[in-house]
C-alpha positions in Angstrom: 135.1 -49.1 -129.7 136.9 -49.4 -126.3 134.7 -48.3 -123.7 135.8 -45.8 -121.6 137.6 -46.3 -117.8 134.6 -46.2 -115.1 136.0 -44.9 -111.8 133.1 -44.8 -109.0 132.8 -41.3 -106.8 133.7 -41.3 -103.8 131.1 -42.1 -101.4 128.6 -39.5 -100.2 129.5 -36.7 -102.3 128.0 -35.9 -105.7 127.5 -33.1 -107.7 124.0 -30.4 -107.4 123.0 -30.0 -111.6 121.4 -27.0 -111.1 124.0 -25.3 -109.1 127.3 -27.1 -110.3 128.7 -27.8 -106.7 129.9 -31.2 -105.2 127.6 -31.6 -102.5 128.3 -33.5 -98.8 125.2 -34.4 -98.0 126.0 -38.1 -96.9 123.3 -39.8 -98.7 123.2 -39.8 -102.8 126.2 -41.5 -104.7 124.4 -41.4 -107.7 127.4 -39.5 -110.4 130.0 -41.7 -111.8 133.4 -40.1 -113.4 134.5 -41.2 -116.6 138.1 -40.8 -118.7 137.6 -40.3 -122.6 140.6 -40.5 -124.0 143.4 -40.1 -124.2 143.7 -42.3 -127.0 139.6 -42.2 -128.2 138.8 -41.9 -131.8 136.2 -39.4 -131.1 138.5 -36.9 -129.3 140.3 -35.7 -132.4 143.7 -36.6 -130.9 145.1 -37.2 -127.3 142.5 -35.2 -125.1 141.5 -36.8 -122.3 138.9 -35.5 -120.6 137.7 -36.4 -117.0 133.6 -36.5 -117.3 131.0 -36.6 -113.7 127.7 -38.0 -115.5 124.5 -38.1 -113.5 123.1 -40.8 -115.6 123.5 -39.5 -119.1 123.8 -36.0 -118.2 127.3 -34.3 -117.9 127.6 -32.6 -114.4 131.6 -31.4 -114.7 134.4 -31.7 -118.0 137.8 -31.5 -117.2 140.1 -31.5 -120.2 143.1 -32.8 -119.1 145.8 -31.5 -121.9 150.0 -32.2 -122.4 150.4 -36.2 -123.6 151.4 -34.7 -127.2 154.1 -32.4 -125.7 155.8 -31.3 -128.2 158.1 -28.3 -127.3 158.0 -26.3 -130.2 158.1 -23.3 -128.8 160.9 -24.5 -127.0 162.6 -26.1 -130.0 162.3 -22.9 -132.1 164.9 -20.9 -129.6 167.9 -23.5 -130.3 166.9 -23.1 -134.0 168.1 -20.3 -136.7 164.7 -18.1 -137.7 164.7 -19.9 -141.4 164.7 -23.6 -139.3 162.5 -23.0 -137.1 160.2 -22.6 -140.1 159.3 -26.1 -140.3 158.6 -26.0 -137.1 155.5 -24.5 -137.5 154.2 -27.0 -139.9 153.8 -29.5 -137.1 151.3 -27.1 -134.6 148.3 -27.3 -136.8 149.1 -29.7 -138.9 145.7 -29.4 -141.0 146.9 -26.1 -141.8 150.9 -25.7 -142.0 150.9 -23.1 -144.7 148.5 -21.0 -142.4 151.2 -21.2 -139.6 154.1 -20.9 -142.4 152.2 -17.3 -143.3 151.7 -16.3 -139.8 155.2 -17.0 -138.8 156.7 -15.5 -141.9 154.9 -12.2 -141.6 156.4 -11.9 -137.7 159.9 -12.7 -138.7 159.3 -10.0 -141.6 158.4 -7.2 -139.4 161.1 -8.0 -137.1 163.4 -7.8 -139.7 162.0 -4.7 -140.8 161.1 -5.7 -144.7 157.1 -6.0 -144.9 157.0 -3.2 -147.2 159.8 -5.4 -149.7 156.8 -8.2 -150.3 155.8 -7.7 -153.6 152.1 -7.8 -154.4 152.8 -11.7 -156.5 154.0 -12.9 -153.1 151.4 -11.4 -151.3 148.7 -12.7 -153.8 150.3 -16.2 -154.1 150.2 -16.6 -150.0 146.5 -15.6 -150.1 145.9 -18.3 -153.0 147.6 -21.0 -150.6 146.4 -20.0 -147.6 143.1 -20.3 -149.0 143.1 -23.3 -150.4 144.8 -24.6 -146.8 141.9 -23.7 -145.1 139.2 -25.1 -147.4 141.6 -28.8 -146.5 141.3 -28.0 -143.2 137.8 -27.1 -143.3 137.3 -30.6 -145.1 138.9 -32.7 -142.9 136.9 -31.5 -139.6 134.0 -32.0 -142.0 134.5 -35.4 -142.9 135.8 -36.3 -139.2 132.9 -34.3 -137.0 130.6 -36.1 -139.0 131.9 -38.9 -139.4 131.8 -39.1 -135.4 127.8 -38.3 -135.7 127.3 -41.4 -137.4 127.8 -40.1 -141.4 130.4 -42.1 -142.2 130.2 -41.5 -146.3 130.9 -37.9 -145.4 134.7 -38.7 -144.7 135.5 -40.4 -148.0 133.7 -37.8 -150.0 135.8 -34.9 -148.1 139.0 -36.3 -148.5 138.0 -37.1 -152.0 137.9 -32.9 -152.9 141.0 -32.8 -150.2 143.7 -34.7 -152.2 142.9 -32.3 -155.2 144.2 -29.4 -152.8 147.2 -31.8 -151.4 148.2 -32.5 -155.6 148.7 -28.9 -155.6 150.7 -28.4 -152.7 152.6 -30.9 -154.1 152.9 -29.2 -157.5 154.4 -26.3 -156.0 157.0 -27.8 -152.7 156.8 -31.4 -153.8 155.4 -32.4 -150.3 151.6 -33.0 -149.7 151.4 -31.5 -146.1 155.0 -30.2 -144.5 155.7 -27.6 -147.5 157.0 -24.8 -145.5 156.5 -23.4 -149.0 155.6 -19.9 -147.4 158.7 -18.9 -145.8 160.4 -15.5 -144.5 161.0 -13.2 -147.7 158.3 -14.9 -149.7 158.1 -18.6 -151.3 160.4 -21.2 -151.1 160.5 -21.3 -154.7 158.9 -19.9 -158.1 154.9 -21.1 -159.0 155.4 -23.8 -160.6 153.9 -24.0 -164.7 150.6 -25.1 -164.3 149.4 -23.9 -160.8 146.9 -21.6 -162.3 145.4 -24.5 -164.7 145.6 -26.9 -161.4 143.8 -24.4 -159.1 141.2 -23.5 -161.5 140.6 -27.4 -162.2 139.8 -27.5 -158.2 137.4 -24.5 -158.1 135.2 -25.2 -161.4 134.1 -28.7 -159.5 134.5 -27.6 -156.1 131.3 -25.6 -156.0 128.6 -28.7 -157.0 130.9 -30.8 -154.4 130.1 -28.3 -151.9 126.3 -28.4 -152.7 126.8 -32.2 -152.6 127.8 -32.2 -149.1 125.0 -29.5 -148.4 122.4 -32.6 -149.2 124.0 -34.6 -147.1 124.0 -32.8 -143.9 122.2 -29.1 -144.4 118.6 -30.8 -143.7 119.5 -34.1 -142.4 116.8 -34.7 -139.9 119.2 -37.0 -138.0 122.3 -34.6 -138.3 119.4 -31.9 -137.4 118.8 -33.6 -134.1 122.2 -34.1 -133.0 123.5 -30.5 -133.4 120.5 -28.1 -133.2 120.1 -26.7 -129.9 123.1 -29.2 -128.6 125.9 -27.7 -126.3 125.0 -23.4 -126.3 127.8 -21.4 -126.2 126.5 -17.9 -125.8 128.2 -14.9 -127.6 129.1 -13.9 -123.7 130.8 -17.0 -122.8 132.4 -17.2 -126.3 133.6 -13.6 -126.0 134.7 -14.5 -122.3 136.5 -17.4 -123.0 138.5 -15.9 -125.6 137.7 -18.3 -128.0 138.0 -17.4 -132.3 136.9 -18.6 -135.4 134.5 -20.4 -135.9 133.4 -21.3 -132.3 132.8 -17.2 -131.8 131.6 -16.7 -135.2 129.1 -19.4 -134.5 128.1 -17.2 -131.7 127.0 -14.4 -133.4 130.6 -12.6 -133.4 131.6 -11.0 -136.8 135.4 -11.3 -135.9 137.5 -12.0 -138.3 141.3 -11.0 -138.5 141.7 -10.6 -142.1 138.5 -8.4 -141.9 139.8 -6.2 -138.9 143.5 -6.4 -139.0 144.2 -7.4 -143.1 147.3 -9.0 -143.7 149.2 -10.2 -146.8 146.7 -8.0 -149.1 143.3 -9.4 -147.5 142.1 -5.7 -147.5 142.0 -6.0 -151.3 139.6 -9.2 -151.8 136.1 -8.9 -151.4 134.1 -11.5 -149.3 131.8 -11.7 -146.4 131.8 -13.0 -142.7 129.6 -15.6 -142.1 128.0 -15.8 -138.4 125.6 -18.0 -136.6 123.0 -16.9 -134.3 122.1 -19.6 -131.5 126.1 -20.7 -130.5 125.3 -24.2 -130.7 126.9 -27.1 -132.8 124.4 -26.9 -136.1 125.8 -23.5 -135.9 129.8 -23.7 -135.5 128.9 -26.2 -138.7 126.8 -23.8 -140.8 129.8 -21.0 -140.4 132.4 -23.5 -141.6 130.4 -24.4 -144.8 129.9 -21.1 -146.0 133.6 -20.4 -144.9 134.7 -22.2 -147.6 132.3 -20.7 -150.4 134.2 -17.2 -149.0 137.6 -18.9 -149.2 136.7 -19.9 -153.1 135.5 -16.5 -153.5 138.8 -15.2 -152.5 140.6 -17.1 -154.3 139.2 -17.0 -157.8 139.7 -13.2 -157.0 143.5 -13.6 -156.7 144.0 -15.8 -159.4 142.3 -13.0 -161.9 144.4 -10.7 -160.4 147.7 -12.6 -159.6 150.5 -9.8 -160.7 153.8 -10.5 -162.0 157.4 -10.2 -159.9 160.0 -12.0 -158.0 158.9 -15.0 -155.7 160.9 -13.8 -152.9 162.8 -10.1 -151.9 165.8 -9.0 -153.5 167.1 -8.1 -150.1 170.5 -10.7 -149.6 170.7 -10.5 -145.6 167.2 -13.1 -146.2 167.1 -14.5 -149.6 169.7 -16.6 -150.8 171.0 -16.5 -154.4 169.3 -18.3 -157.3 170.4 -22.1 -157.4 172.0 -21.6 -160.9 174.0 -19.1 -159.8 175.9 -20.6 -157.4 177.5 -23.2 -159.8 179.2 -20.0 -161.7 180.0 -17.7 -159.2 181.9 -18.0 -155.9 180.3 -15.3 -154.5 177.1 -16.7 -154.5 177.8 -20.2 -152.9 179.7 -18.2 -150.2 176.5 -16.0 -149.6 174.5 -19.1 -149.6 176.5 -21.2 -147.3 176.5 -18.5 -144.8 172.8 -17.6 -145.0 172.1 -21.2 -144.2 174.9 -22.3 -141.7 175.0 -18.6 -139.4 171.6 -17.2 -140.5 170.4 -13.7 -140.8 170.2 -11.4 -137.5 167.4 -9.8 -137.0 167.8 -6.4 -135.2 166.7 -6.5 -131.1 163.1 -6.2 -130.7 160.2 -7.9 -130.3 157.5 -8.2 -132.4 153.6 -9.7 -132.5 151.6 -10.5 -135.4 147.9 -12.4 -135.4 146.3 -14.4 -138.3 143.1 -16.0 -139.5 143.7 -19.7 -139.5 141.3 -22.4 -140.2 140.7 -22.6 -136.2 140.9 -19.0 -135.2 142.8 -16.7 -134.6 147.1 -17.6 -134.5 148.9 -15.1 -133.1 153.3 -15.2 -133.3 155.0 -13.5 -130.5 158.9 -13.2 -131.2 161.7 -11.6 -129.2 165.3 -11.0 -130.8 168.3 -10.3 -128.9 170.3 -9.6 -132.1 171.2 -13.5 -132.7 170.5 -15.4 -135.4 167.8 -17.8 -133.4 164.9 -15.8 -131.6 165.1 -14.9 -128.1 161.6 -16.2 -127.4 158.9 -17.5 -129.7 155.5 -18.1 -128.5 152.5 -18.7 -130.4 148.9 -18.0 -129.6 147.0 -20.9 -130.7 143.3 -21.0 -131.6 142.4 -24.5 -130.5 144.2 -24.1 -127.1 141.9 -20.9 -126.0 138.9 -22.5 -127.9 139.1 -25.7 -125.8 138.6 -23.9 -123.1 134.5 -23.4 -123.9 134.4 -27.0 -124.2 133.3 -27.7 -120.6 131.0 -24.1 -120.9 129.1 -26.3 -123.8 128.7 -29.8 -122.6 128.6 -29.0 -118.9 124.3 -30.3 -118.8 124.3 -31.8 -122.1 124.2 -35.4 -123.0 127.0 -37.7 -123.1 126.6 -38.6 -126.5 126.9 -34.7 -127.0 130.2 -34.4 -125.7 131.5 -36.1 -128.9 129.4 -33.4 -131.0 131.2 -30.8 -129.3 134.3 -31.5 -129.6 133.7 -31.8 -133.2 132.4 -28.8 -134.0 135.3 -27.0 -131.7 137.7 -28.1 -134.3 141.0 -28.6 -132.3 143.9 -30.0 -133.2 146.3 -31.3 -130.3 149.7 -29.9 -132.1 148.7 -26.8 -131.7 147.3 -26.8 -127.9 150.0 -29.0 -126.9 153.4 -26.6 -128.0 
């Protein structure tokens, strides 16, 4: 592993641990700063951060954020609202169809047809989105771990992960980028055999689960590099406006699917898991049991997965069927237009948050009547939960830094839009 760039502090002024300041007192010079990252294996993409250690203890974290820079928010105004889409993909891009559904519900409330989406669509997202978080779930599993020193754990995650990925595949033919979920409902009909393909996942996923529980749960070595390691409190959590899992692991029951339902979450039944300490064993524990709910939910939704259309009747959004356009005029004209001029969306702005694997994702979109939005911004989780990250390691370790930013869960596409 490269080691990181050692830059000495400047002479005669170092940093007071118990009160945080940067002292002149003319005589110590005993806190070095450090860069890790911005290309570091450990820092789950380009984060740098700028680290003053006192010997192994962490006095100040600075992350320093932007080397992805991406623009998408940016991007999305020259775009029509049904391009765009894909845009969205590439933010969190452990969970696209999470930031498909959260982008897909704002352009449908701007357009003023939330009540059109049939309860099959509705069901169908859940199913997906579901599954998408149980990948993502997997992958910071496998990687956070992996970064502790359990290097197995990452092959046996991404083992359970490309059983997910086959079915994404089954129903978009792409693994990751579907854009599957998309304004008006799915990109296509559920494909024959995505019930049989789901249910294959969820009869073994529960011993896999257990498996991994072995592994870790009561690990004394995973035990003593996450118990009682970088404390977030549920004050700092709360004040730092983090989500997810980092406030769950805080003691916060906050959940958006539990307080503001969406998409026909209000008719599953499933439970909010929360920690009680805020520190990394925590965040970890909250994220297991996640993904017990997230099975839970969906075996629920497949029993009751309801017949119907995969996408509204209404023609300003959805274009014809693909077999009717080689018969009928009418219907390649409709589609041509749809996808060269776009649909217009009536002024207005609207806002609409989500429970993604990170937290919560919150689309903000203005519409001046055109057919690309106005504005599009996006609250992302891992942006406003990065923000605790000097809050936890700030008197911790230096090893613990690495722990941290594991059990944060961020993902640079989506703090760097």
């Amino acid at each position: 592993m490269k080691q990181p760039e050692i830059m000495q502090a400047p002479q005669g002024r170092t940093y007071d641990i118990e009160e945080g300041q940067l002292l002149d007192d003319g005589h110590r010079d005993d806190t070095m700063t450090i860069n890790m990252g911005p290309q570091h294996p450990s820092t789950h993409g380009v984060l740098r951060l700028i680290l003053t250690i006192e010997g192994e203890t962490v006095v100040k974290a600075i992350p320093d954020i932007g080397f992805l820079h991406t623009g998408i928010e940016k991007t999305a105004e020259a775009k029509s609202y049904h391009q765009a889409l894909v845009l969205t993909d590439r933010m969190d891009y452990l969970a696209p169809l999470n930031n498909n559904l959260g982008y897909s519900l704002a352009v449908e409330k701007l357009l003023g047809i939330e009540d059109e989406i049939n309860d099959k669509i509705k069901f169908a997202r859940v199913i997906l989105a579901e599954l998408q978080r149980i990948a993502s779930h997997l992958v910071w599993l496998g990687t956070s771990a992996l970064d502790l020193g359990a290097q197995s754990m990452f092959l046996y995650c991404f083992r359970e992960r490309e059983m997910i990925l086959d079915i994404f595949e089954l129903c978009s033919g792409v693994r990751m980028m579907t854009s599957y979920i998309c304004p008006g409902g799915l990109q296509a009909e559920l494909p024959a055999g995505f019930e049989k393909k789901i249910r294959e996942f969820t009869s073994i996923f529960p011993s896999r689960l257990r498996e991994y529980h072995d592994l870790l749960t009561n690990n004394q070595l995973f035990l003593e590099r996450t118990r009682n390691v970088c404390l977030l409190s549920k004050e700092d959590a709360l004040a730092y406006g983090t989500t997810g899992a980092v406030l769950r692991g805080s003691g916060v029951a906050w959940d958006i699917r539990k307080v503001f339902p969406y998409s026909g979450y209000e008719k599953f039944d499933f439970d909010i898991p929360v920690g009680s300490v805020g520190d990394v064993y925590d965040r970890y524990m909250v994220r297991m049991l996640e993904m017990e709910q997230s099975l839970r939910i969906v075996n629920q939704a497949l029993e009751g997965l309801p017949t119907g259309p995969y996408r509204v009747e209404n023609k300003k959004v959805a274009p014809p069927p693909k077999w009717q356009i080689t018969g009928s005029m009418e219907a390649l004209i409709h589609h041509f237009k749809l996808f060269t001029e776009g649909y217009r969306p009536p002024r207005g702005d609207v806002f609409v948050r989500t429970e993604s694997p990170k937290g919560e994702l919150g689309f903000y979109l203005v519409s001046d009547g055109s057919a690309k939005p106005y504005r599009m911004h996006v609250r992302g989780a891992s942006f406003a939960n990065l923000q605790a990250l000097p809050k936890m390691v700030e008197g911790s370790f230096l090893s613990d830094v690495i722990a941290a930013i594991g059990s944060i869960d961020i993902v640079l596409g989506e703090v760097d839009r």
